[in-house]
MIDREN-78635 format. One record per residue: residue in three letters; x, y, z of N, C-alpha, C in turn. Coordinates in Angstrom, 1 decimal. Last residue first. Layout:
! MIDREN-78635
<zavex ala, <X, Y, Z>, <X, Y, Z>, <X, Y, Z>>
...
This chain:
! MIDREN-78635
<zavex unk, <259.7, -19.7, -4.4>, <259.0, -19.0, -3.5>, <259.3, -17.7, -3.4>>
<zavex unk, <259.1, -21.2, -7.8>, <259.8, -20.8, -6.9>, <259.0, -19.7, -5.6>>
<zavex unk, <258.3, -23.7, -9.7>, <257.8, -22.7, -8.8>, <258.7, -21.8, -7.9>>
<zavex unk, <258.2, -25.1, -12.8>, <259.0, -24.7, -11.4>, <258.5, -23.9, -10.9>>
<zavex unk, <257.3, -27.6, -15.1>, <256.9, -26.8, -14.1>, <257.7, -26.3, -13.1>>
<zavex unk, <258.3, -29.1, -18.0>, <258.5, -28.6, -16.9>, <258.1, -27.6, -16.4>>
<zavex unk, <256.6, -31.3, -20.2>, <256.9, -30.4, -20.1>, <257.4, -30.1, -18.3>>
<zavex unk, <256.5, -34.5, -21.7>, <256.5, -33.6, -20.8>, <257.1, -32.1, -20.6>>
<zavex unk, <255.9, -36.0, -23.7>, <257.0, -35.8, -23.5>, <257.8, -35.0, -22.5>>
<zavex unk, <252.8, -38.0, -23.5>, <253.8, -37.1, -24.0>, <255.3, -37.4, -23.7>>
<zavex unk, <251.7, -41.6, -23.4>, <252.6, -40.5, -22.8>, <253.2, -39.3, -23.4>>
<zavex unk, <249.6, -44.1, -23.1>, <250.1, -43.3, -24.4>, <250.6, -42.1, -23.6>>
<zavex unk, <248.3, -45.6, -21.2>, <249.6, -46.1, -21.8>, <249.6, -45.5, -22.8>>
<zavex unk, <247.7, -45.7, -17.7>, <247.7, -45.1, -18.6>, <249.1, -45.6, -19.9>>
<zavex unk, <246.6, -49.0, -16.0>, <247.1, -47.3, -15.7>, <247.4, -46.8, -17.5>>
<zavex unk, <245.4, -50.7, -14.4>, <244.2, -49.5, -15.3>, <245.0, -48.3, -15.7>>
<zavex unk, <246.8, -51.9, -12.8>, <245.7, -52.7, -13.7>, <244.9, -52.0, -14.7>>
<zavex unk, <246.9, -49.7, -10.2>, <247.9, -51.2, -11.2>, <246.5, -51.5, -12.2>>
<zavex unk, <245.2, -46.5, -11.4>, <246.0, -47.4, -10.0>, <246.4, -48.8, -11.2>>
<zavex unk, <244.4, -43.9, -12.6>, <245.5, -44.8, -13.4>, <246.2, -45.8, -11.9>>
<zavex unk, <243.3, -42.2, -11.7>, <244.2, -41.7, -11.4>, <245.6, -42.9, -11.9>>
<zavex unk, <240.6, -42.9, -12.6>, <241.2, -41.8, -13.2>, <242.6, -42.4, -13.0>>
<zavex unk, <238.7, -44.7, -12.2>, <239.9, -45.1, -11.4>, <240.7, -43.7, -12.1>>
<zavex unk, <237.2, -44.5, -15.3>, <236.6, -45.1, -13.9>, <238.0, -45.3, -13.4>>
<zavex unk, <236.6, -43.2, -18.1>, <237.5, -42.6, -16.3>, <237.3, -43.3, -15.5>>
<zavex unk, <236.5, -45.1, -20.5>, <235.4, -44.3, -19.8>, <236.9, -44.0, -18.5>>
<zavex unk, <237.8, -48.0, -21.5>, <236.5, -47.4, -21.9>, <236.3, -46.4, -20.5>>
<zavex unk, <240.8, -48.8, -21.7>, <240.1, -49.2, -21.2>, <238.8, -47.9, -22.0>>
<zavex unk, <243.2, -48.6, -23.4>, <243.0, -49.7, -23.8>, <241.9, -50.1, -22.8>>
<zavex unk, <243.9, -46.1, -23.5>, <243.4, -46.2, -24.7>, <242.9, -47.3, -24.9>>
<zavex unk, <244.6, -43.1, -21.9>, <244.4, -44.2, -21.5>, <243.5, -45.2, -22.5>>
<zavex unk, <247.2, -40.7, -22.4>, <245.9, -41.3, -22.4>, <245.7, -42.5, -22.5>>
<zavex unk, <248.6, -37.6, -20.6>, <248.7, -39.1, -20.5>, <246.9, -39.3, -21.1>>
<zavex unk, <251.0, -35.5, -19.7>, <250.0, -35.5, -20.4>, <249.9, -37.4, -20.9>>
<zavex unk, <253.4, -34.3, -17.0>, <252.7, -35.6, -18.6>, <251.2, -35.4, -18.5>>
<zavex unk, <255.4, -32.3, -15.6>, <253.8, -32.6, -16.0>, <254.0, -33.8, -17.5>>
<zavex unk, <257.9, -32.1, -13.4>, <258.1, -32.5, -14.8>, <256.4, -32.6, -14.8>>
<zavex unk, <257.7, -29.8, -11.0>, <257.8, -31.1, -11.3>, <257.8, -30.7, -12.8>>
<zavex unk, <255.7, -27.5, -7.9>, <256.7, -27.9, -8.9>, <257.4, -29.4, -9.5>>
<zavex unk, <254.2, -27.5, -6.3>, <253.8, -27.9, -7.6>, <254.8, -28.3, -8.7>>
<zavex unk, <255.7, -26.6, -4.2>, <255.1, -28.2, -4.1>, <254.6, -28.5, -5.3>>
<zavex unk, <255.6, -23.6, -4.2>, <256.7, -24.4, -4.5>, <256.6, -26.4, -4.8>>
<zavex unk, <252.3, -23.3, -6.0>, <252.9, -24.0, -5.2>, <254.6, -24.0, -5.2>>
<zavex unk, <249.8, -20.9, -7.6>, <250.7, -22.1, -7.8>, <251.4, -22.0, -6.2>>
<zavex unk, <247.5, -20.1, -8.5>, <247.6, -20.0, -7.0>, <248.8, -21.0, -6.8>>
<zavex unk, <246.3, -22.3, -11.3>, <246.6, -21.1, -10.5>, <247.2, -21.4, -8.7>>
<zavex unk, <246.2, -23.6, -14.3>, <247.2, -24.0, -12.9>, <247.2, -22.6, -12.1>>
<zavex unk, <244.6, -25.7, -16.6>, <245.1, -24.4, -15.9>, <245.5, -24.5, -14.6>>
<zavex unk, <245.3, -27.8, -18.9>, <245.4, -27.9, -17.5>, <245.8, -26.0, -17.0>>
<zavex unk, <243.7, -29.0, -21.8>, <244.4, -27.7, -21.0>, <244.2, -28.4, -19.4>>
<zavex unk, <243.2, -30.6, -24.8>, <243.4, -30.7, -23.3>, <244.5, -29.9, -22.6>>
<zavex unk, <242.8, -30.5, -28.0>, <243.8, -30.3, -27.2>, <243.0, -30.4, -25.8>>
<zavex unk, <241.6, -30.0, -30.4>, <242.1, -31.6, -30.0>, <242.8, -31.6, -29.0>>
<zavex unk, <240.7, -27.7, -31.5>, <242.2, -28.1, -31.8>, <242.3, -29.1, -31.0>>
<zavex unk, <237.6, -28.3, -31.2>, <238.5, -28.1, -33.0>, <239.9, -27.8, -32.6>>
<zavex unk, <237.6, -29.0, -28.4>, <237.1, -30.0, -29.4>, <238.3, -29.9, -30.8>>
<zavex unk, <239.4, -28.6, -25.7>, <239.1, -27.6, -27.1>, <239.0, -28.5, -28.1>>
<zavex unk, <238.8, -29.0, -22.4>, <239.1, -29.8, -23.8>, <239.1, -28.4, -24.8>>
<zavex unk, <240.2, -28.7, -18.9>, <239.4, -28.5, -19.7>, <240.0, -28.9, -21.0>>
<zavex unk, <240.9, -28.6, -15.7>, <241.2, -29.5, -16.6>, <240.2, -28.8, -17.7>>
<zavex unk, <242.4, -26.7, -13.0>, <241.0, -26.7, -13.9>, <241.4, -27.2, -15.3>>
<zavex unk, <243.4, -25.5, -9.7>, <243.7, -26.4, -11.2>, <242.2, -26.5, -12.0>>
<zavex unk, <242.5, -25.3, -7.3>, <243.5, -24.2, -7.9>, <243.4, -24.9, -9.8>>
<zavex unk, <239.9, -27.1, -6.7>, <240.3, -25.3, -6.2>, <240.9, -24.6, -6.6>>
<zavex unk, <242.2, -29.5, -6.4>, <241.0, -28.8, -6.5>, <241.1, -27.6, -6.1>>
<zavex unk, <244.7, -30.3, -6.2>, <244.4, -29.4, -7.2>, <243.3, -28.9, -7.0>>
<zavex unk, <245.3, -32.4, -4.2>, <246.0, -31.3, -4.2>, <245.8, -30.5, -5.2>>
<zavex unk, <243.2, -34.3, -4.6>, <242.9, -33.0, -3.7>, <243.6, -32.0, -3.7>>
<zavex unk, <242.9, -34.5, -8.2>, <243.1, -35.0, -7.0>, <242.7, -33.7, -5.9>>
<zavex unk, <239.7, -34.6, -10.1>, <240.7, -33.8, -9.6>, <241.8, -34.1, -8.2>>
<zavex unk, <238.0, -34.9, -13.0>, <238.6, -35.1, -12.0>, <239.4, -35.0, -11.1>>
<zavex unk, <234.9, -34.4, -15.5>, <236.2, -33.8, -15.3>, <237.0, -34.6, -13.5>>
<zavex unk, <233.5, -34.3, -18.4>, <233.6, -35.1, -16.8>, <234.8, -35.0, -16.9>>
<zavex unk, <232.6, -34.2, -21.3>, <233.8, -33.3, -20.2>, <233.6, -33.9, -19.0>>
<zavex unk, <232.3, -36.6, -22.6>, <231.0, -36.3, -21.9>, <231.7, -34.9, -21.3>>
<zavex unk, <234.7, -37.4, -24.2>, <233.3, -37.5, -25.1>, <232.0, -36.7, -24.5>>
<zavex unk, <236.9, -36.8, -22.8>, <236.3, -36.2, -23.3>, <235.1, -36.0, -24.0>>
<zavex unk, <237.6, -36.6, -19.4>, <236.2, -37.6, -20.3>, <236.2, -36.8, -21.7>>
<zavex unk, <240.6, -36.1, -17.5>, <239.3, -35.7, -18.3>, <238.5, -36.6, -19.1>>
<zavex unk, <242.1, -35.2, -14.5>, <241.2, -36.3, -15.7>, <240.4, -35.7, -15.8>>
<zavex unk, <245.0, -34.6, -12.5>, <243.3, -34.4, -13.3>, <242.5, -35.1, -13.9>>
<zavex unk, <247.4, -35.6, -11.2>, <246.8, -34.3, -11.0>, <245.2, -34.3, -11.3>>
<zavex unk, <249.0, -38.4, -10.2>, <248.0, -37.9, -11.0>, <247.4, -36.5, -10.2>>
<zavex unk, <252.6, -38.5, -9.6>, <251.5, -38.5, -9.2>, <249.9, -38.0, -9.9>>
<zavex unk, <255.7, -40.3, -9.7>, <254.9, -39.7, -10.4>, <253.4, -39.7, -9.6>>
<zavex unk, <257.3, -40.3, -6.1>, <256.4, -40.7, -7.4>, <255.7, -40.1, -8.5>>
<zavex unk, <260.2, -38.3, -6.4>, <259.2, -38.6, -5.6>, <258.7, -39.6, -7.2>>
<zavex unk, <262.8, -37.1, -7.3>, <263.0, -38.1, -5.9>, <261.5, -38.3, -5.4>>
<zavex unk, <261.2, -34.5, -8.8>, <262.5, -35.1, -8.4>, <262.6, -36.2, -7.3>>
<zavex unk, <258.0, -34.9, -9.5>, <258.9, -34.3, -8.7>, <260.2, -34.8, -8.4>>
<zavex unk, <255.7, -35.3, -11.7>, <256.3, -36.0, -10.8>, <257.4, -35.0, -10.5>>
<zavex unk, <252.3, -35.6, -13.2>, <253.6, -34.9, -12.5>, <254.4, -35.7, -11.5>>
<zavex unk, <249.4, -35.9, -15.3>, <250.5, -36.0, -14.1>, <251.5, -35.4, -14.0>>
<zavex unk, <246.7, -35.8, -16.7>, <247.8, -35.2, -16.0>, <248.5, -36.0, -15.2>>
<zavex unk, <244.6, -38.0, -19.3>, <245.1, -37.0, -17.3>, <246.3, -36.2, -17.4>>
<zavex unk, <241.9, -38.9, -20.4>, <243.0, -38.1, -20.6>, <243.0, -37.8, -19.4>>
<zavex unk, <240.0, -42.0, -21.3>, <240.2, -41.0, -20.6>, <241.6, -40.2, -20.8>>
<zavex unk, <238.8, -42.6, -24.7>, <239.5, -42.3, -23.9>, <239.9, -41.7, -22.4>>
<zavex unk, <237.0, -43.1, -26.7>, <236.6, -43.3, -25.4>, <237.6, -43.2, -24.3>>
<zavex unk, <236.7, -40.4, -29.0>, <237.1, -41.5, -28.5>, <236.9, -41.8, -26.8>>
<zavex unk, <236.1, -37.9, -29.6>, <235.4, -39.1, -29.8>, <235.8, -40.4, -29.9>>
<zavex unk, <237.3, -36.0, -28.4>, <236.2, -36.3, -27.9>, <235.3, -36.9, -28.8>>
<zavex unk, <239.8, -36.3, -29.6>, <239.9, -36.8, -28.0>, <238.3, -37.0, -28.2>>
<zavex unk, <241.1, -38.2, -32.0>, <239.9, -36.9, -32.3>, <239.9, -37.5, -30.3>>
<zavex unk, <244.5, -39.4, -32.9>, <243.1, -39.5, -33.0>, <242.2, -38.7, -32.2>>
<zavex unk, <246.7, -38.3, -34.1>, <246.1, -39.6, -35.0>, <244.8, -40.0, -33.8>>
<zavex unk, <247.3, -36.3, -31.8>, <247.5, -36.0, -33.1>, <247.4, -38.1, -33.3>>
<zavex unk, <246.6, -33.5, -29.0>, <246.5, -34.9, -29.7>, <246.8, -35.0, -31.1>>
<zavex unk, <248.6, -31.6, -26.7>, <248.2, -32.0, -28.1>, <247.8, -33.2, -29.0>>
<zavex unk, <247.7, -29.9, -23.8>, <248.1, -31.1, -24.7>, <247.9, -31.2, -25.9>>
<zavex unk, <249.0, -26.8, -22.4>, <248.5, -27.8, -23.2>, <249.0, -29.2, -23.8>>
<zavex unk, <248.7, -25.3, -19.3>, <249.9, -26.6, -20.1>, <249.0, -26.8, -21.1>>
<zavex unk, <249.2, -22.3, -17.9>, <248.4, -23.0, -18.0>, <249.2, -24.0, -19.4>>
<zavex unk, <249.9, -21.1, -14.7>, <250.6, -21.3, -15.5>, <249.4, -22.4, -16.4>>
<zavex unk, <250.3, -17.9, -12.1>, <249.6, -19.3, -12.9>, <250.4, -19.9, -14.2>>
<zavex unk, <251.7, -17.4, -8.8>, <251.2, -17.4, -10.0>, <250.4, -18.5, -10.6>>
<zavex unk, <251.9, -18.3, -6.0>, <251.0, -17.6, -6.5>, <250.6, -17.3, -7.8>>
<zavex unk, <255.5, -18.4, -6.8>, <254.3, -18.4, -5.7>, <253.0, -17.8, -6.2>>
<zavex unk, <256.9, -17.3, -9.9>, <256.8, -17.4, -8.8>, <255.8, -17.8, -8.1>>
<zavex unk, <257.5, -19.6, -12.7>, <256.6, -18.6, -12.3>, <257.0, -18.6, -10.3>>
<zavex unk, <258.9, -21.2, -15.3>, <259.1, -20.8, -14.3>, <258.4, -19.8, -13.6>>
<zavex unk, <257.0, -23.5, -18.0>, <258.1, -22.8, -17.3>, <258.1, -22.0, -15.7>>
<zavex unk, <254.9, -25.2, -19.9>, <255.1, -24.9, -18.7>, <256.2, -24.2, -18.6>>
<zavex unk, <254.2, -25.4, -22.8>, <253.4, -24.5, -21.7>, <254.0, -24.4, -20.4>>
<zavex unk, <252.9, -28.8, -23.7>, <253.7, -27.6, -23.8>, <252.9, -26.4, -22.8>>
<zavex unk, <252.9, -32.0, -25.0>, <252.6, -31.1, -24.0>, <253.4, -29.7, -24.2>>
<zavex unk, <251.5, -34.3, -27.3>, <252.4, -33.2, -27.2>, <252.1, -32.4, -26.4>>
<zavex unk, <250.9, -37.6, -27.9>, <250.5, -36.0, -27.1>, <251.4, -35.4, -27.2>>
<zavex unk, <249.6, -39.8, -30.6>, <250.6, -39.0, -30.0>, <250.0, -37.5, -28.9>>
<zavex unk, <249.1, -42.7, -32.5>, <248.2, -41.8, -31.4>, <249.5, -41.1, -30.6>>
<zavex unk, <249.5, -42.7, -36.0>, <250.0, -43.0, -34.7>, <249.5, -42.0, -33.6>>
């Protein structure tokens, strides 16, 4: 059974960093044609996509509210997908999912819009920021 397991987040002030892993477990990320993302969602808001990753090729994605601070990356021999998180935000703050997309081929639309969105979900982990 295809599973994520996220972990890694907790409470850091402004500025800090915090970095999440995912865990794959019943199938290999970078050999499959998966895309893998991030998201987050914030109390009273929409869930929103943070990153994407390719893992077969690393091609990597970024919304704008990450670039520059966030950095998606793979670790082939533990199967995992890292989201590093610097220069953090009270605005960062949220629940993070770890998300893969199993029933389409390749990142095209990362951010998972109607028709393309992602359908295997951790369990998430929580991010807070405080100022």
């Amino acid at each position: 059974q295809e599973q994520l397991v996220e972990s890694g987040g907790g409470a850091v002030q402004a500025g800090g960093s915090l970095r999440l892993s995912c865990a794959a477990s019943g199938f290999t990320l970078h050999l499959y044609t998966y895309c893998i993302g991030w998201f987050r969602q914030a109390p009273g808001k929409e869930r929103e996509a943070v990153a994407g990753i390719y893992p077969p090729g690393g091609h990597t994605y970024y919304a704008d509210s990450a670039k520059g601070r966030f950095a998606i990356s793979q670790d082939n021999d533990k199967n995992t997908v890292y989201l590093q998180m610097n220069s953090l935000k009270p605005e960062d703050t949220g629940m993070y999912y770890c998300a893969a997309r199993t029933n389409y081929i390749g990142c095209r639309s990362w951010w998972g819009p109607a028709g393309l969105e992602y359908n295997r979900w951790g369990q998430g982990t929580q991010v807070t920021v405080s100022s």
